[in-house]
N, C-alpha and C positions, 0 to 999 in steps of 0.2 A: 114171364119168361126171364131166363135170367141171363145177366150181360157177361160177357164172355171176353178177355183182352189179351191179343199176343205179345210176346216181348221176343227181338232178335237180340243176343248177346253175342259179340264179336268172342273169336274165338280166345284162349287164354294169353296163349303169343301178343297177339294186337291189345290185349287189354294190359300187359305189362308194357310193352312200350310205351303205350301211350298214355300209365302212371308214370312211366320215365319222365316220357317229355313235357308234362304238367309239373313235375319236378325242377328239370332243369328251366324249364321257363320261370315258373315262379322265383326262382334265383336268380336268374338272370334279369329279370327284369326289377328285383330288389337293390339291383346296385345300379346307383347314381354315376350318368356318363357325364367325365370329363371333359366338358364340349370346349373347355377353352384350349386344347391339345386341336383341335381341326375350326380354331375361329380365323375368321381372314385376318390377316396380316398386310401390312403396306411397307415397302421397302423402303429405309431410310435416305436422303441424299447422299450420293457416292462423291469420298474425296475430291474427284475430279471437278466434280459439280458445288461443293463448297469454295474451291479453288476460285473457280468462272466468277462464283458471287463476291468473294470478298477481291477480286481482282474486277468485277465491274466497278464495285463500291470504291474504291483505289483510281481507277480511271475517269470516274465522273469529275469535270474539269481541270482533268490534268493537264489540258493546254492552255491553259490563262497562264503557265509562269512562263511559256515561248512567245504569247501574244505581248504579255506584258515584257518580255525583251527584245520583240521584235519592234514595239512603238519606243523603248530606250532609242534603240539604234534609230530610226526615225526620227528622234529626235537628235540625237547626235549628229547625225547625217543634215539636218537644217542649220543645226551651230556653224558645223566644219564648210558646208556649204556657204553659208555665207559669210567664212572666211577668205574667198575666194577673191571677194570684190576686193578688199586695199589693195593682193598684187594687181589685179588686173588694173586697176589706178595708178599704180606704183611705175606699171609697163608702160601707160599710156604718157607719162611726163617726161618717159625717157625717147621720146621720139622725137623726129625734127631735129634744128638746129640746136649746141648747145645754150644754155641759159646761162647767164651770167652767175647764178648761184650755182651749176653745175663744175664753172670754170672759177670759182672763186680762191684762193690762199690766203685771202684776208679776210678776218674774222670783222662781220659788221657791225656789230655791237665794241670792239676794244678799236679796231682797225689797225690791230698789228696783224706781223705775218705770223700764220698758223702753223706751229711747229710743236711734237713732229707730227700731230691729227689735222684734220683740215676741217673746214668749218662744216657744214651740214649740207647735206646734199651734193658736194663737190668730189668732182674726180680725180681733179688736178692733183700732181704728187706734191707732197706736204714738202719735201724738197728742193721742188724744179728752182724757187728762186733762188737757194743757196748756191746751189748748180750753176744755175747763170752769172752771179754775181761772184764765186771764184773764179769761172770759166772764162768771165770778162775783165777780169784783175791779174789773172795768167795774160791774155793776150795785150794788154796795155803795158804790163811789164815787157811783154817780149818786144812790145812795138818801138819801146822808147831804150830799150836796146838797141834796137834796131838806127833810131835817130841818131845815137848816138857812134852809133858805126858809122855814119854817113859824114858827123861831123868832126870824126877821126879822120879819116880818111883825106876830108879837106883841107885839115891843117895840116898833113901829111905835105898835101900836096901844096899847099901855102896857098893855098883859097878861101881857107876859113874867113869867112863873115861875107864872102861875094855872092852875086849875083846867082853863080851856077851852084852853090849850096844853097842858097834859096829856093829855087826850082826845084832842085832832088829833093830839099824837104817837106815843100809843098805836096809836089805829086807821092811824095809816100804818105804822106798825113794826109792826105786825099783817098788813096788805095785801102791804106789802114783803115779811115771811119769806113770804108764798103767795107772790108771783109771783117771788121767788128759788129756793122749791123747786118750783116749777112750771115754770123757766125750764131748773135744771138738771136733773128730770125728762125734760123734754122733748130735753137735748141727749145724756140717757142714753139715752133710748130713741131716738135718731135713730143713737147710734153703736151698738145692740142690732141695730137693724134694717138700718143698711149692715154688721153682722160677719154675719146672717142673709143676705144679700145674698152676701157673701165664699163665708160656708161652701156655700150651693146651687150656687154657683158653682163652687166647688171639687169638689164634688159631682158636676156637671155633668162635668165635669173629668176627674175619677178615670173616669166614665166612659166616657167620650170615648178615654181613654189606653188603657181596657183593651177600649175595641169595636175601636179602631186596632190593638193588639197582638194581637188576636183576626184580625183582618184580616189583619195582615202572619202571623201564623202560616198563616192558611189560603193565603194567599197563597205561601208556602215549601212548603204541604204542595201547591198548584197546580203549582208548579214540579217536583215530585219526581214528579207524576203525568204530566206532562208529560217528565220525561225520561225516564221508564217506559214512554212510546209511544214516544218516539225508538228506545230502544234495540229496541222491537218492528218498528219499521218500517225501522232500518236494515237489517238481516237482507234484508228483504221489500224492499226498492229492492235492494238489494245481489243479489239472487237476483232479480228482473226481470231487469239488467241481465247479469248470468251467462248467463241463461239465452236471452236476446236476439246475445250475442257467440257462444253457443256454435252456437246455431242458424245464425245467417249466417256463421260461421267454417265451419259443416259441411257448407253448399250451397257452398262455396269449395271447401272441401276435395274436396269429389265432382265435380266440376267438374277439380279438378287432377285425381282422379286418371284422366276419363275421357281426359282430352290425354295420360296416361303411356299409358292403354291403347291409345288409338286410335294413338301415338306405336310403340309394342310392336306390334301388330298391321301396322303400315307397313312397321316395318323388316323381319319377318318374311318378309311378300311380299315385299320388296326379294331378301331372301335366297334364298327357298325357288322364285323367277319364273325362273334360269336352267333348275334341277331342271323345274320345269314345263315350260317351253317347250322341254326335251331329249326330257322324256316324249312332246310332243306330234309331236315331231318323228321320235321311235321309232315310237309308232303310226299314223303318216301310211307307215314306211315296212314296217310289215306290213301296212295296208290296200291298200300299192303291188304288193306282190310277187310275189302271186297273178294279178295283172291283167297284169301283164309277161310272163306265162310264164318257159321257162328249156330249159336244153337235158341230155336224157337220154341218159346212153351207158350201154353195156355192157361191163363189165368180166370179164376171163375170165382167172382166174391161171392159172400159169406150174403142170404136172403135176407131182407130187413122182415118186420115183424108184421108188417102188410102181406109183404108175400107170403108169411108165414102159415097166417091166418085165412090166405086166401087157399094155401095149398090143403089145411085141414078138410075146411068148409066142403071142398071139392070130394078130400077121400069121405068124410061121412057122408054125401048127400048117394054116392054109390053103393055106400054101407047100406044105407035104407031103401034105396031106388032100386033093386038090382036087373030089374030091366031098363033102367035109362043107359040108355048108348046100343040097344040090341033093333034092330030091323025086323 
């Protein structure tokens, strides 16, 4: 029996198309894609954000030079402070009654009078004894003027050398030494009271210097507390400011990299749109081919020599039998 084999052939249409698309495939896939046009990319750091870094870099111990002048003042502030103690010494010697070196004009070491400075520590004017000592050579002259009117007067009256010129001179030489030592009383106790005047004053003084050094020390130790918050708050501006750069450096940065991606993602299509629209063009031409029909033949090979032989055998044995196969 001999084998028999159908073939369905798409119609002529479908079979050019579809040396088309075995065409353009084979092309298309001869050419090498450029994958580095759609490889990922990483968005570089944004100015902003190199900013933040070399401005943290810049900030790391930027307060050591406030610390280190806030312990300056610190220590200045202990000098000036304990230059406080000699007025406060200075105030306390000037209290109580005066001291005999407060009221001095004679210098201890020469033991003259002190002219026109006074000796050390003393209030008394460098003056007062020139003072006294005209002021009592004025009154001595006037006094013995004065005697001497009285003993005018009594030769006048021709009583010079008696009894009752005795008397008047007595009682004036009497009145005279009172209102000579009451005169230089008075100009002791006027220069007692302007050296008490000096020393309150001075007094006054010593204290004044040492509330002022007290001032200026707390004033040094204001400045060291003061550069104590600098150094606290540079950090803390320093790090706003970091931390502000870094932020809008990193909405930049995400920004870049979404243009790499969307940039990635474009070129891709670019690349991968001819592959598609081949594909699309493949299955447009298996959804065609069916619909086209095609043409079916039968094929009938050529007997081998078996069967050849076998078919002979057959026609002569009918040749000589001619009743084999009759009923």
């Amino acid at each position: 029996m001999a084998l028999q084999q159908q073939l369905t052939q798409p119609s002529q249409l479908v079979g050019q198309l579809g040396q088309d698309y075995a065409t353009q495939l084979t092309g298309l896939t001869s050419v090498p894609l450029d994958t580095s046009q759609f490889a990922p990319q990483v968005a570089g750091q944004d100015p902003l954000q190199t900013q933040a870094a070399t401005l943290a870099g810049q900030g790391v111990g930027a307060y050591a030079p406030y610390l280190s002048q806030a312990a300056t003042y610190g220590t200045q502030a202990g000098t000036t402070m304990g230059g406080v103690s000699p007025y406060v010494t200075g105030a306390a010697g000037l209290t109580g009654p005066m001291t005999g070196a407060q009221m001095a004009t004679i210098d201890p070491q020469t033991g003259q009078t002190v002219t026109p400075t006074l000796a050390q520590d003393s209030f008394m004017s460098p003056y007062q004894q020139q003072v006294i000592d005209t002021s009592l050579a004025e009154f001595d002259r006037q006094s013995a003027m004065r005697q001497q009117g009285i003993s005018d007067r009594a030769v006048e009256l021709g009583g010079y050398g008696g009894g009752r010129e005795g008397v008047q001179l007595a009682e004036y030489q009497t009145q005279s030494d009172r209102n000579r030592a009451l005169l230089q009383a008075q100009m002791q106790q006027q220069g007692f009271g302007q050296a008490q005047q000096a020393r309150q004053q001075s007094y006054q003084n010593q204290l004044g210097l040492a509330g002022a050094q007290a001032g200026l020390a707390q004033g040094q130790m204001g400045l060291g507390t003061y550069q104590r918050g600098l150094a606290q708050l540079a950090p803390q501006l320093a790090g706003g400011d970091i931390q502000t750069l870094t932020g809008i450096g990193g909405i930049q940065q995400q920004q870049s990299q979404r243009v790499l991606d969307a940039q990635r993602q474009a070129n891709q299509m670019a690349a991968f749109e001819p592959y598609q629209r081949l594909g699309t063009y493949g299955q447009g031409i298996g959804q065609l081919a069916p619909m086209m029909g095609g043409t079916t033949s039968t094929m009938v090979p050529d007997p081998t020599a078996l069967q050849t032989a076998l078919g002979w055998t057959s026609v002569l044995g009918g040749i000589m039998n001619p009743n084999l196969g009759r009923g």
